[in-house]
C-alpha positions in Angstrom: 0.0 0.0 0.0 1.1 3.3 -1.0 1.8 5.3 2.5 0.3 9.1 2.8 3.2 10.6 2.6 4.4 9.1 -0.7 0.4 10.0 -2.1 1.0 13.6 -0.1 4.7 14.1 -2.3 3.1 12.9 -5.2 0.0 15.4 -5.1 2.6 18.7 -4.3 4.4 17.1 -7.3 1.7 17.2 -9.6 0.3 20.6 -8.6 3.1 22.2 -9.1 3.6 20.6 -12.4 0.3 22.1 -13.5 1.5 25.8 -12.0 4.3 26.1 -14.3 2.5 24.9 -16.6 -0.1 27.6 -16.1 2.8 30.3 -15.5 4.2 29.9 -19.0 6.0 32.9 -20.7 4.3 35.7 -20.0 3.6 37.0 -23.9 1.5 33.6 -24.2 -0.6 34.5 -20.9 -1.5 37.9 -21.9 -2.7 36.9 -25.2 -4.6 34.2 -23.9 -6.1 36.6 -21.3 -6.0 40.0 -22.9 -5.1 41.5 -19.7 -1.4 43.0 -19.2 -0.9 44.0 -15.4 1.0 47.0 -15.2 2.6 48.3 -12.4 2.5 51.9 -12.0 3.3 54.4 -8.9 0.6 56.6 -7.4 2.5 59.6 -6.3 5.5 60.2 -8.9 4.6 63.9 -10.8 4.1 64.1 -13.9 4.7 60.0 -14.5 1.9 58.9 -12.9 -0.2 60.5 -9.9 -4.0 61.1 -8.9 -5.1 64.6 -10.3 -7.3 67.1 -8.6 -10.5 64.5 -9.9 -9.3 61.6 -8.2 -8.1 60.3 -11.5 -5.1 58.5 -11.9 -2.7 59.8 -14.9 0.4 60.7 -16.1 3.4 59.9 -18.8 4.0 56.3 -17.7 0.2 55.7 -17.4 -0.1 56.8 -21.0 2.7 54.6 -22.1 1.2 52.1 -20.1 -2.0 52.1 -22.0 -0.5 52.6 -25.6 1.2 49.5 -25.2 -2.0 47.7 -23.8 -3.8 48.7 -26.8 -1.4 47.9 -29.4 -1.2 44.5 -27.9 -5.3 43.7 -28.5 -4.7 44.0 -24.3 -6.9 45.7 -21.3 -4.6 47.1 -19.1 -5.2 45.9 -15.3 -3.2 49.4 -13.1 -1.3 47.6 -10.1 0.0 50.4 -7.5 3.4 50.1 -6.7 5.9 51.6 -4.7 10.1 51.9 -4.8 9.6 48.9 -2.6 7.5 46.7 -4.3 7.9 47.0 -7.8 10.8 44.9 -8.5 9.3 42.1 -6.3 6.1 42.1 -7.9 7.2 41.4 -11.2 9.3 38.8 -9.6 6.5 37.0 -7.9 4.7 37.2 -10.8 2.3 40.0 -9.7 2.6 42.5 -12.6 3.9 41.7 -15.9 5.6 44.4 -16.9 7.1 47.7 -14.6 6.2 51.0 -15.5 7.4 53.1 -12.9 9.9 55.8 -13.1 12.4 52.8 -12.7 16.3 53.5 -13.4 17.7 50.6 -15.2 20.3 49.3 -13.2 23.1 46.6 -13.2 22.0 45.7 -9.6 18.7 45.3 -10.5 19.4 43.4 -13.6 20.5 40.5 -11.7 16.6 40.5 -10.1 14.2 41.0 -13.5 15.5 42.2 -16.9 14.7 45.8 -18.8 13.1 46.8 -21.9 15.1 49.1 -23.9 15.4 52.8 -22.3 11.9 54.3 -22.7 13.0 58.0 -20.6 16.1 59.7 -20.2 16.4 61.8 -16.9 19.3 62.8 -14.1 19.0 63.8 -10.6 19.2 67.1 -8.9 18.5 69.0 -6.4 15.1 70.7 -5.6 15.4 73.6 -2.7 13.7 76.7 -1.7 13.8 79.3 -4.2 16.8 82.0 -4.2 18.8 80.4 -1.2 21.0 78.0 -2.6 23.3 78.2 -5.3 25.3 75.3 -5.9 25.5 71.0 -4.9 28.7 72.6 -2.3 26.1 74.6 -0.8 24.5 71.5 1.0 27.4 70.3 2.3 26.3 70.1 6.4 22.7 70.2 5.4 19.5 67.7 6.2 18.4 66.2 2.0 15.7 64.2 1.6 15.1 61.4 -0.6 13.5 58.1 -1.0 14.5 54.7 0.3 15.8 52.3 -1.0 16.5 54.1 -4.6 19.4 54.6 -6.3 18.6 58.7 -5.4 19.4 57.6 -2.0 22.9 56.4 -2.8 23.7 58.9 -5.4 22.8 62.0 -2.8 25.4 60.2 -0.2 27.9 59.7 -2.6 27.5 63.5 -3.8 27.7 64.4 -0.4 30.9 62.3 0.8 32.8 63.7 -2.9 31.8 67.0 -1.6 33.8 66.4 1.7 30.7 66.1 4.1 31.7 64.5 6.7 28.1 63.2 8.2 27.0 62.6 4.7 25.2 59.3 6.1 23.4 60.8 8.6 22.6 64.2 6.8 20.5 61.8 3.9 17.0 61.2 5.2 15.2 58.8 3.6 11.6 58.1 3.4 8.5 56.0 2.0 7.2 58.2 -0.7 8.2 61.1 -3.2 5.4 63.1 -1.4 6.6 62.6 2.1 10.0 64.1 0.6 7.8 66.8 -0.9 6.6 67.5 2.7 9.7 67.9 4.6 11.2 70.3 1.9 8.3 72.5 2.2 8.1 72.3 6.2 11.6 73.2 6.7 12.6 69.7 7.8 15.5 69.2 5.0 17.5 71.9 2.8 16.8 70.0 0.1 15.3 67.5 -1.7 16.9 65.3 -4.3 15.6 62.4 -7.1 14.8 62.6 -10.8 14.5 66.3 -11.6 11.9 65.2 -13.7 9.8 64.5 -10.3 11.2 67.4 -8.6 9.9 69.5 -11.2 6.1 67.9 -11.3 6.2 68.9 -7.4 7.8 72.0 -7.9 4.4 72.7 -10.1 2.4 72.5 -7.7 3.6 75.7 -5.4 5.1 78.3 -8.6 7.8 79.8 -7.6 8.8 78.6 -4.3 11.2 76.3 -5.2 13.9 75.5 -8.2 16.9 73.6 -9.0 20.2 73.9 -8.0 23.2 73.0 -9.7 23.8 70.7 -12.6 22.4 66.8 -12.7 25.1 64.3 -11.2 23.9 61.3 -12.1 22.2 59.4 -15.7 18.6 57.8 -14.7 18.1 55.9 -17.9 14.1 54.5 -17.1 13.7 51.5 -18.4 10.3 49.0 -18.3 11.2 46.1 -15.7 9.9 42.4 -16.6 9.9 39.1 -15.8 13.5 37.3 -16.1 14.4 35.0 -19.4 11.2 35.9 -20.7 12.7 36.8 -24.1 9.0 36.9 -26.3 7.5 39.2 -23.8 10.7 41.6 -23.8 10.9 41.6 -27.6 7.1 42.8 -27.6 8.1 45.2 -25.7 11.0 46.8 -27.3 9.3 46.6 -30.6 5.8 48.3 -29.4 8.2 51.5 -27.5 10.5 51.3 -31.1 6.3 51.4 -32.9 5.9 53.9 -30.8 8.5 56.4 -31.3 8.6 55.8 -35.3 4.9 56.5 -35.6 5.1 60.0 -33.2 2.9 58.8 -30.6 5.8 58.3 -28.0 6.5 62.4 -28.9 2.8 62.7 -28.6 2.4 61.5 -25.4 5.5 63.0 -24.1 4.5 66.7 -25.1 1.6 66.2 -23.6 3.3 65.7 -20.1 6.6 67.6 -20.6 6.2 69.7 -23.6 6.9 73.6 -23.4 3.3 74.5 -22.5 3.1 72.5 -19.3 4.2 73.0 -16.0 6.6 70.2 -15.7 8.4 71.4 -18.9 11.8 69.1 -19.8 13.2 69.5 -23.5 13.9 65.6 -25.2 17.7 65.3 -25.9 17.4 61.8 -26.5 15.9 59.3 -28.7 15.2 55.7 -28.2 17.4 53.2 -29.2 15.8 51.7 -32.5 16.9 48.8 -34.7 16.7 48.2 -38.0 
């Protein structure tokens, strides 16, 4: 007689036989389902934010749903945070990573990258007319977000800068708003991430705050999906390459940093496009 725990094995086995088979590569799922679950921050100005109407928009949304559509695809919004959007798509949560994400050879080892979709640096946001230069923070409280790679570039700006409590003068928090909030209370000096975000905030208050000195660091954004999943990556490279050839990308990036908005940011780059 077969004991239970041979019949127990055997049963685990055979479950999780059928939930790789059901996993499969992701480009086969979403065509099957017609559902691609994207996820997206909630709080990152201008990429992707609620709006005075409760309604949740912004550039990554946008190039969230082009892609959706040109894949025959509803798009399923996932909120994520710095925290959680690298794991998601590595649990199999989300299957692709829209979110402001820096493409990193760190992170590379954890999910793999579409093509760079968004070109950006960081800076430094403070209040208006005060500061003049990155040296000018040098013994002063900046905030930025945890567990980004803001958060190590602002330290290593700091120690290059010969501050000597450059650990302890970073503070880090949850979200981009939280930063927001200790800049405007008084809390930090400065705040520091994407200038792209710094300047959606900035919006929000004219001309109480600006940005000093020049960018120290390359934030090349790049979509983050699921690892070895080579049919699903190609998709994606070849809907943002679509994209850009046909002028919707440009389209859709006027529309949130184009000279008559408030997050204004001139495109220097183009995406990488193959023949």
């Amino acid at each position: 007689m077969i004991s239970r725990k041979i019949l127990a094995m055997a049963l685990l086995l055979s479950l999780a036989s059928i939930g790789v088979a059901f996993a499969g590569p992701t480009y086969d799922q979403v065509m099957k389902s017609k559902v691609i679950r994207a996820g997206i921050m909630t709080d990152s100005i201008p990429g992707a934010f609620y709006n005075d109407k409760k309604e949740w928009v912004g550039f990554d949304v946008d190039i969230a749903e082009e892609i959706a559509k040109r894949t025959g695809a509803k798009l399923e919004r996932v909120p994520v945070t710095n925290k959680t959007r690298i794991a998601f798509v590595q649990q199999g949560r989300i299957d692709m990573s829209v979110a402001n994400m820096t493409h990193k050879r760190e992170r590379d080892k954890s999910i793999d990258f579409s093509i760079t979709y968004f070109f950006d640096g960081q800076k430094l946001l403070a209040k208006k007319g005060q500061y003049h230069d990155a040296k000018d923070f040098v013994g002063k409280k900046i905030a930025t977000m945890q567990g980004t790679t803001s958060e190590i570039n602002v330290k290593n700006l700091l120690k290059e800068l010969g501050d000597p409590d450059y650990e302890k003068n970073v503070i880090s928090f949850q979200k981009e708003s939280e930063c927001f909030q200790a800049l405007r209370m008084g809390r930090v000096a400065a705040w520091s991430t994407d200038s792209t975000i710094l300047l959606g905030y900035a919006a929000q208050v004219p001309g109480e705050f600006e940005l000093v000195g020049d960018f120290f660091s390359d934030e090349p954004y790049g979509i983050g999906l699921p690892e070895d999943d080579s049919k699903w990556r190609d998709h994606i490279n070849f809907t943002l390459q679509d994209m850009w050839l046909d002028g919707t990308y440009k389209k859709i990036y006027d529309k949130w940093y184009g000279p008559e908005t408030p997050y204004y940011f001139p495109l220097t780059r183009k995406i990488e496009i193959w023949p």
